[in-house]
C-alpha positions as CSV (number, residue, x, y, z in Angstrom):
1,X,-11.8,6.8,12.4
2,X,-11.2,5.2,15.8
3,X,-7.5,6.5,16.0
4,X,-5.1,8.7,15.7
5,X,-3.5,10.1,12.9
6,X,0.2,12.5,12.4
7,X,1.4,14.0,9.2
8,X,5.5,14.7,8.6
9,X,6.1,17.0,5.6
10,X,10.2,17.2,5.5
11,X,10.0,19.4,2.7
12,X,11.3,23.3,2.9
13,X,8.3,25.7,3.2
14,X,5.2,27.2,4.6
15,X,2.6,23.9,4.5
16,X,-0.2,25.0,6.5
17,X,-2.8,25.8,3.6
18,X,-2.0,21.6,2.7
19,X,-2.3,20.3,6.2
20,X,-5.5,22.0,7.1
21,X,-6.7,20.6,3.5
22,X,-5.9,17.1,4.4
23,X,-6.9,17.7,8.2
24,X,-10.5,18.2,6.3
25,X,-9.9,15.7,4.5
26,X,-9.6,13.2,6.7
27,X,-12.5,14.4,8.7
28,X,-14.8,14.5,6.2
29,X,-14.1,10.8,5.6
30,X,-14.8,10.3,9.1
31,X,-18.3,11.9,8.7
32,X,-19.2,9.9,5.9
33,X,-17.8,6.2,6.5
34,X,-17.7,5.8,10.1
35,X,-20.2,3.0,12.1
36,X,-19.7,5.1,15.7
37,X,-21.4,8.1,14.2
38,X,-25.3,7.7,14.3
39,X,-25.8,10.5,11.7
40,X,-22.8,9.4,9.1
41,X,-23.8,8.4,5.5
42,X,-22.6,4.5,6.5
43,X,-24.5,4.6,9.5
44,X,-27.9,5.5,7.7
45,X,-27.5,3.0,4.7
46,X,-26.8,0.8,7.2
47,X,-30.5,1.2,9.3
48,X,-32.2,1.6,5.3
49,X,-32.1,5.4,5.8
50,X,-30.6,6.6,2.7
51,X,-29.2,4.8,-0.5
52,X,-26.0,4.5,-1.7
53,X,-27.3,6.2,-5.2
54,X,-28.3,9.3,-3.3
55,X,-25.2,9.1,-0.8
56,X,-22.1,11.5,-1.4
57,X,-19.7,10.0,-4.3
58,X,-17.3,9.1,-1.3
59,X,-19.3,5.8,-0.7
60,X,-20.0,4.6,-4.4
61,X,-15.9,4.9,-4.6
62,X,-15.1,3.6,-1.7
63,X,-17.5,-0.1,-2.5
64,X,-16.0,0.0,-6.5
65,X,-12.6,-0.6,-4.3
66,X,-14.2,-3.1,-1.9
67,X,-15.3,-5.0,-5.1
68,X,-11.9,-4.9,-6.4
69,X,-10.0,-5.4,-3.8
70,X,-12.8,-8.9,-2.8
71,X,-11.7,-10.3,-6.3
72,X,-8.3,-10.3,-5.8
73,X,-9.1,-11.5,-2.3
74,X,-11.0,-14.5,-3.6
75,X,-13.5,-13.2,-0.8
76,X,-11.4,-13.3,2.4
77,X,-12.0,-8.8,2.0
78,X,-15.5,-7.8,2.1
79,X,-17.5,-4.9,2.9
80,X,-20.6,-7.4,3.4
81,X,-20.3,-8.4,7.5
82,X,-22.8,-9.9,9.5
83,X,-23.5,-6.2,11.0
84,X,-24.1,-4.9,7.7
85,X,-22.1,-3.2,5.3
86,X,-19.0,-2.0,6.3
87,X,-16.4,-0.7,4.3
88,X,-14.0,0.8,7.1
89,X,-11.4,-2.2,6.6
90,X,-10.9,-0.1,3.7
91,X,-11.4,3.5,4.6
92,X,-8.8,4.4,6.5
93,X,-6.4,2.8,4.1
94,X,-7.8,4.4,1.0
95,X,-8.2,7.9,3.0
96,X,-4.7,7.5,4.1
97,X,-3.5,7.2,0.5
98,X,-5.8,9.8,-0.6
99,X,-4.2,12.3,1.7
100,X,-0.5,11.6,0.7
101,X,-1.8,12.4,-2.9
102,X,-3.6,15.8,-1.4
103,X,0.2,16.5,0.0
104,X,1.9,15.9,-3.5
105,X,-0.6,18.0,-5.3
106,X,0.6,21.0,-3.2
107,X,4.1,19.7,-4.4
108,X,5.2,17.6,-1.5
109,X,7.4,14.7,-2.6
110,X,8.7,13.9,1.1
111,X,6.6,13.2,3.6
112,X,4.7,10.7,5.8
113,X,0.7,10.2,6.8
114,X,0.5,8.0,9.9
115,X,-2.9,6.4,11.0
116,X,-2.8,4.2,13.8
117,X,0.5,2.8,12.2
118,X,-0.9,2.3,9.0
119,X,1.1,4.3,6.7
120,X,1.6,6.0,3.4
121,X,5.5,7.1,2.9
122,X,6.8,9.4,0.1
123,X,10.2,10.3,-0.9
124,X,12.7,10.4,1.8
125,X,12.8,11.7,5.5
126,X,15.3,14.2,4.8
127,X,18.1,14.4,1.9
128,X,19.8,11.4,1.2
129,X,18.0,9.7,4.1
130,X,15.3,7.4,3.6
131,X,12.0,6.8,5.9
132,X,12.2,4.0,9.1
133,X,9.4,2.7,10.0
134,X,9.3,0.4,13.3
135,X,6.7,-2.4,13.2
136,X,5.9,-3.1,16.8
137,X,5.9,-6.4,18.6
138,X,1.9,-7.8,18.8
139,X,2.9,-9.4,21.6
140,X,4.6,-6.8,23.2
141,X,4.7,-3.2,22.0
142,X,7.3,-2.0,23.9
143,X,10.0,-3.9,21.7
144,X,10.2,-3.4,17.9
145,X,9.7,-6.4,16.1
146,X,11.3,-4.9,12.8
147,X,12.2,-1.6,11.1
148,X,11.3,-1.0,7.2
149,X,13.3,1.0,5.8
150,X,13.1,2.9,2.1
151,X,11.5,5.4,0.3
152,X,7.7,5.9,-1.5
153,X,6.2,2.5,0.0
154,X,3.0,2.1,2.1
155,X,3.0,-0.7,5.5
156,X,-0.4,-1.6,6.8
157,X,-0.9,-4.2,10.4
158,X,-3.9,-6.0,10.9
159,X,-4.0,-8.1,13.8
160,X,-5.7,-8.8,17.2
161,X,-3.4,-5.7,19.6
162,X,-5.7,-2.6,19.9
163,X,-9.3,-4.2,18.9
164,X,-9.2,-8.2,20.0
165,X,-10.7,-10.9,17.8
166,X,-12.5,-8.5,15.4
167,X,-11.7,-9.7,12.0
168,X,-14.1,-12.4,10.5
169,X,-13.6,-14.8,8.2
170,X,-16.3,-14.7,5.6
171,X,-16.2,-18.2,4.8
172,X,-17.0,-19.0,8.4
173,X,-18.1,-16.2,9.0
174,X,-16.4,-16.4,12.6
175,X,-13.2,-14.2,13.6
176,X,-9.7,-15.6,13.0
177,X,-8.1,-17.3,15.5
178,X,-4.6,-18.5,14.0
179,X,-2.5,-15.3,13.8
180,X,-1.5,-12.4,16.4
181,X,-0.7,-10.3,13.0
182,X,0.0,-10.0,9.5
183,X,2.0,-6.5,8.4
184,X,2.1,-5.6,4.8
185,X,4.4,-3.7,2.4
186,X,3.5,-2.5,-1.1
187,X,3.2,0.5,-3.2
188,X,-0.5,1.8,-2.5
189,X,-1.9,2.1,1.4
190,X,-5.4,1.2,-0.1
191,X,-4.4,-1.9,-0.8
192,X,-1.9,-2.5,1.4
193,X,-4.2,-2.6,4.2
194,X,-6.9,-4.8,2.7
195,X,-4.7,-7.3,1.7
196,X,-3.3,-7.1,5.5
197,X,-6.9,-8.2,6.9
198,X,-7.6,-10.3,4.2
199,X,-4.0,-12.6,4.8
200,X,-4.9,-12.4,8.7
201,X,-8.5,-13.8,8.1
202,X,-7.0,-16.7,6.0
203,X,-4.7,-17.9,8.4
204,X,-1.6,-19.9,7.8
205,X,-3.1,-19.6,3.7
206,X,-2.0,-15.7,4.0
207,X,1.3,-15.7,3.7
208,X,1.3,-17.9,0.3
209,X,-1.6,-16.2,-1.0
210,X,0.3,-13.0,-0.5
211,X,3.2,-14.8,-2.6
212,X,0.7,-14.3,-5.4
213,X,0.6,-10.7,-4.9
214,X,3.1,-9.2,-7.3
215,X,5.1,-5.9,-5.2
216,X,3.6,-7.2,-1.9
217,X,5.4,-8.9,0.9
218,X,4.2,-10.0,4.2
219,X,5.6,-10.7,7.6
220,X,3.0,-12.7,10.2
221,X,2.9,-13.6,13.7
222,X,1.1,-16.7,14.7
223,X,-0.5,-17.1,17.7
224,X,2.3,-20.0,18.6
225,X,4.5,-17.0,18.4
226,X,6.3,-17.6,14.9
227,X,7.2,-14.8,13.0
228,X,7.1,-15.9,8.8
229,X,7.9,-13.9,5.9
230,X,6.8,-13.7,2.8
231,X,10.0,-15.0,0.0
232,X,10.8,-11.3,-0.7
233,X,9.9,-9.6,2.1
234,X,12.5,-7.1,3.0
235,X,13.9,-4.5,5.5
236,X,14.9,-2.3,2.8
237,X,12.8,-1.0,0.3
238,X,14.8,1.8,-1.1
């Protein structure tokens, strides 16, 4: 998927058998959804190669939640890009989510999956002590722009700092320009993240449509260099 992922289990015990389970996992994802693989599943609906009927059962999941998650959106998260379709603003999310649930199905109920800073958190980091998570500064990522602290919460950050002006705005159907970032905090990675890239590609109109979002805060960074939060946002969310 583009980046690179790390997996905490703080529970006692032997957890190889689980990791090398959501190891495949996570690569199997990458085989079917991503756009730099000339032979994935994505990459040959894309050219008219193979339909998303006959495609593995990944895909026809992974669109039901880019319908869903473009409803509550209003449209500003879509699958439907000028390139063609493209569901990875939801993939990695969704995977990431998926793989946290792999951990707690081997009976895991304290543990972290990390991809690219998008993260899925359960339980705490060890007894009594719950999970930090340092949200680093778009503008410079040496210095930590804030920590989030709790336990079982997801944080997602879409912004311009590792891939440029990449995310459209499907109304103009040109990428955003008014925010450096938008990081999210809610209950489930899959949505955390899309709502992250949908708030960034409506601009300013994020944060209060993010008010809407019941469970979901926001923190942005504009490109004038004003941080905003959301009415409840908060450090703690234990």
């Amino acid at each position: 998927m583009g980046t690179v992922f790390s997996i905490a289990v703080r529970d006692p015990g032997v957890w190889d058998d689980a990791l090398r389970e959501v190891v495949g996992w996570l690569h199997r994802v990458d085989d079917v959804f991503s756009t730099y693989r000339e032979h994935s599943e994505i990459s040959r609906i894309r050219r008219g190669e193979l339909t998303v009927a006959d495609a593995d059962p990944l895909v026809q999941e992974v669109l039901f939640w880019c319908d869903v998650l473009k409803a509550e959106t209003n449209g500003c998260f879509t699958a439907d890009l000028p390139g063609g379709l493209d569901p990875t603003g939801l993939v990695k999310g969704w995977a990431i989510e998926r793989a946290s649930d792999l951990l707690r199905g081997h009976g895991s109920r304290n543990h972290a999956v990390n991809g690219g800073g998008d993260m899925q958190i359960a339980g705490e980091a060890s007894p009594g002590r719950p999970w930090r998570v340092g949200v680093s500064d778009p503008r410079d990522s040496s210095q930590i722009l804030t920590v989030v602290t709790g336990r079982d919460f997801a944080v997602a950050t879409s912004g311009t700092k590792e891939r440029g002006a990449h995310i459209i705005d499907p109304m103009t159907q040109t990428p955003t320009a008014a925010l450096v970032s938008v990081t999210v905090v809610g209950d489930s990675l899959t949505r955390v993240d899309a709502y992250a890239t949908a708030a960034f590609a409506m601009g300013p109109a994020g944060l209060d449509w993010i008010e809407t979002r019941p469970g979901y805060e926001a923190m942005v960074v504009t490109t004038d260099g004003d941080v905003l939060t959301s009415t409840g946002f908060a450090h703690d969310r234990s």
